[in-house]
N, C-alpha and C positions, 0 to 999 in steps of 0.2 A: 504494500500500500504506500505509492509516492503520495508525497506533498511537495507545494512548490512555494519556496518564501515571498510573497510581494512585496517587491524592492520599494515600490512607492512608500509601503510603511515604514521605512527608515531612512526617507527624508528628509525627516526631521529629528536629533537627535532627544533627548530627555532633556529636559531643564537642568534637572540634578541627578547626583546620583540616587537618590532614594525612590527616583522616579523609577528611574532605570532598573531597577531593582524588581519594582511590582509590574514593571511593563514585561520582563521577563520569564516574570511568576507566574503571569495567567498564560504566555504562550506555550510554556511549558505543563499549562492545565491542560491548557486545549489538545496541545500534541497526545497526550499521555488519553484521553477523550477519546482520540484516534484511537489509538493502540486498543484500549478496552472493547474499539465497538470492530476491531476487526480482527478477523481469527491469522493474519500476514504478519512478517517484518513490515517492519516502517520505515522509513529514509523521507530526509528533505532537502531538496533540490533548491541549488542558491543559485545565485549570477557571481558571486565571488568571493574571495574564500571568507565566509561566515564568521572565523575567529576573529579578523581585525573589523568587523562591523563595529564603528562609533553608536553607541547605545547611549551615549552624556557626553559633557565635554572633556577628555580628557579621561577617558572610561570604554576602552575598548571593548569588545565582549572577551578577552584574553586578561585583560584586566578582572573583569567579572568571574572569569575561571577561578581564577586563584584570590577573591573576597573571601575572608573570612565570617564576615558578617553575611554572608548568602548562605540558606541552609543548604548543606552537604548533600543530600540526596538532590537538591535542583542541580546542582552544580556534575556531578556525576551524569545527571539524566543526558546531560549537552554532552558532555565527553563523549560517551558512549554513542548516542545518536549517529548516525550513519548521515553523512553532510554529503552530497556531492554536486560540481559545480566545474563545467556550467551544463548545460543541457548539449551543446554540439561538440561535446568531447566525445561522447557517446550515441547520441540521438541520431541518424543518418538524414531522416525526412527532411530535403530540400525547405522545407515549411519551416521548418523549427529553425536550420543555420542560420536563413535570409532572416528571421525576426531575429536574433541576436546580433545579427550581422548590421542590422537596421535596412535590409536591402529586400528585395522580392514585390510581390505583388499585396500583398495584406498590411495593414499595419494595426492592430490592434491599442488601444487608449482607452483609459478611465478619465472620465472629466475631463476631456481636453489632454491628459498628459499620457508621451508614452508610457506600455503597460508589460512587459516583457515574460515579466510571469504569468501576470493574468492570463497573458495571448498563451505562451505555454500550457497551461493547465485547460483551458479552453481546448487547445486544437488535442492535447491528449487524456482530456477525460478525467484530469487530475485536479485532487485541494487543493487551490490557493492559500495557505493561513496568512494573519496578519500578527503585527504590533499593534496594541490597543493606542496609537501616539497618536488617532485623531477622532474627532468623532464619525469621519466619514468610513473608517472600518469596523465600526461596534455595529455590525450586520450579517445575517447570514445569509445575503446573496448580495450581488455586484452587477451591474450595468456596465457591457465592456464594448466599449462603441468599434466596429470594424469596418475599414477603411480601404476598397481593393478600386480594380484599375477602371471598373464600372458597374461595381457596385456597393452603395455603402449602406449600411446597416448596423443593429444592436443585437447582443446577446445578453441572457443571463446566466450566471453561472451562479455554482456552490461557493461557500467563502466560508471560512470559521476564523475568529480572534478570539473566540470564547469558550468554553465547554458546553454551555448553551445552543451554541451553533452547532455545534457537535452533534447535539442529540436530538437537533431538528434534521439531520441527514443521516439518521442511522440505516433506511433503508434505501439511500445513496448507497450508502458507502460497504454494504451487504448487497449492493446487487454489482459495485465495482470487484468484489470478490470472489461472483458465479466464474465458473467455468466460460474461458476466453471464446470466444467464434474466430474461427481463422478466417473465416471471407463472408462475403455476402451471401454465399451459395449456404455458408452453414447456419448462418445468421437467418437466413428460411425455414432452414430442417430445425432451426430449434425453437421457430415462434412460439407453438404449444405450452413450452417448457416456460419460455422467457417472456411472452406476452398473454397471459391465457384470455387477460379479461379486452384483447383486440380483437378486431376482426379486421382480414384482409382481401381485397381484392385480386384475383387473378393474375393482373398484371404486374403485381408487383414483385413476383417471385423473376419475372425477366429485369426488373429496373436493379430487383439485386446483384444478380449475377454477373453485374458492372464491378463491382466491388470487392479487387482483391484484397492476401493477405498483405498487412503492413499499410492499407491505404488510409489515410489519418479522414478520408470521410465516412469510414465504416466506424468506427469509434463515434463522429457526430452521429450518426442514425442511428445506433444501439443506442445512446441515451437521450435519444428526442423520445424513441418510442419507446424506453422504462419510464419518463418521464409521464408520457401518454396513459401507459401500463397502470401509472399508478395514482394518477388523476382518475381513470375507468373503476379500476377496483375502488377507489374512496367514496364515488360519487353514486347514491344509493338514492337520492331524490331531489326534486326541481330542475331550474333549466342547466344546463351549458352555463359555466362561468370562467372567461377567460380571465379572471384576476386574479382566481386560485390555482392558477397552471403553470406550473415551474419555469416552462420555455416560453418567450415571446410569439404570441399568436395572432395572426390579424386575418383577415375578408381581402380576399383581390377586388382592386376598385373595379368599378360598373362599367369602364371601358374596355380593360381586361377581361373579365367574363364574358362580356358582347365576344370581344376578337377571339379568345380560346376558348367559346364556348363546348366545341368539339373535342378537343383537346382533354377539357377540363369535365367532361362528360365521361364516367367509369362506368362497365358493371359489378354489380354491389354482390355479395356473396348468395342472397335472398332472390336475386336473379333480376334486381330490379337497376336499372339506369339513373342516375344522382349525378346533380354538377354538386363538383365540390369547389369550395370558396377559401373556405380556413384552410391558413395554413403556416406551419413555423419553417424559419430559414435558418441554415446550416454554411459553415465556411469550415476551409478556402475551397473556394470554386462555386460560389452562389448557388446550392442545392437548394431548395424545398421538399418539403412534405406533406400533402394534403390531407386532412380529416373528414369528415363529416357525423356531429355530433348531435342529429335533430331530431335520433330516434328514440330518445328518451336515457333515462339513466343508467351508467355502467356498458351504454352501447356504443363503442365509436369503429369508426370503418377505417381502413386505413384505405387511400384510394393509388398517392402516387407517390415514388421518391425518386426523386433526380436531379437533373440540372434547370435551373429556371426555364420556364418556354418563353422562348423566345420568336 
């Protein structure tokens, strides 16, 4: 089970050191949060090497190693921790280099600022944690704006600074632990298993089969539709509510359905024909997913997954 550090949270160093201290303390909750709710090793993924991170003025995190006034068992927990940095010493995906590189076609941002981890853990499915060092990280998801060569768009992702965040993704971070899909082909043969409470359409066992192993947009699709998975299984009455849906979901405007109406016209497993409209988007390479959620509770259809029509 990787995590990946958000460099943006140590931007700002601590006032003091006693700050530094308890800013430590809770990410060291949260980590250890981790570890409880998953039956894996744990490691976290830096952009550079972790020990000389300025945590105060004058207070490096190697300074912090050897405080005596830090309890012993925190202080051990970091030693031990499995640190590794940066992601393209190892990571091969053309995707991952160019964003550390600052080069390629995506750029990922929080707020306006670049986001390198964020983008990382995004394109591979992985925790973000933070430093509690502002109030705009004491949340358990993140808005991570993405920025490609024509097309630009939002995502949400998982985030923890807290233990609390922790245990609002415990069945994130247990279905980040099922047994892997090597490709899109397998990632069909195991819907039953992995999505029971979907339903899919015919054609999308061809849209999979795009989808090999190692391709960083088989990772986005597995968790749009655990995401969906598990909006379906919770939702036991009233309408569709796209505010309690983990992924950013929206309707194709009314000129686009006019122009793809055929397109965007499935057969549904019931045998019956549906335009679908909702739908969430995935990067890099501007995928969609379409739904359709209007047959009442715990029933969603899956219709298409691919590349935006164009």
């Amino acid at each position: 089970m990787e995590m990946v550090l958000n460099e943006l949270s140590l931007r700002h160093s601590a006032p003091d050191i006693p700050t530094a201290r308890q800013w430590m303390s809770e990410l060291i909750a949260t980590i250890r949060s981790v570890k409880k709710q998953s039956s894996h090793s744990i490691s976290l993924r830096t952009q550079y090497d972790f020990h000389a991170t300025q945590i105060a003025p004058n207070y490096p995190l190697r300074r912090w190693l050897n405080d005596q006034e830090v309890d012993r068992e925190e202080r051990r927990f970091i030693k031990v921790l499995a640190t590794k940095s940066p992601f393209s010493n190892e990571v091969t995906k053309p995707e991952i280099q160019d964003l550390e590189n600052n080069q390629g076609n995506y750029e990922y941002r929080h707020q306006g600022e670049t986001a390198i981890g964020l983008g990382v853990a995004s394109l591979l499915d992985l925790l973000p944690v933070s430093l509690l060092s502002e109030p705009c990280w004491d949340c358990s998801r993140l808005t991570v704006e993405v920025t490609g060569i024509d097309d630009d768009d939002e995502t949400i992702i998982v985030h923890a600074s807290r233990s609390s965040h922790v245990r609002e993704h415990a069945d994130w971070i247990q279905s980040c632990t099922q047994v892997k899909v090597r490709d899109g082909i397998d990632l069909w043969h195991c819907k039953e298993d992995l999505f029971p409470h979907l339903q899919f359409c015919n054609a999308v066992e061809k849209q999979l089969q795009t989808l090999l192993a190692n391709d960083p947009m088989l990772r986005a699709v597995k968790r749009r539709l655990l995401d969906l998975e598990n909006y379906s299984n919770n939702w036991s009455s009233g309408a569709f509510d796209l505010n309690t849906l983990p992924s950013k979901a929206t309707p194709e405007s009314d000129s686009r359905l006019k122009q793809f109406k055929k397109e965007l016209t499935f057969d549904c497993p019931d045998g019956e024909s549906r335009l679908f409209s909702l739908h969430v988007r995935m990067t890099p390479g501007a995928w969609r997913l379409y739904f359709y959620p209007d047959l009442g509770p715990g029933q969603l259809i899956i219709g298409y997954i691919g590349p935006k029509l164009q």
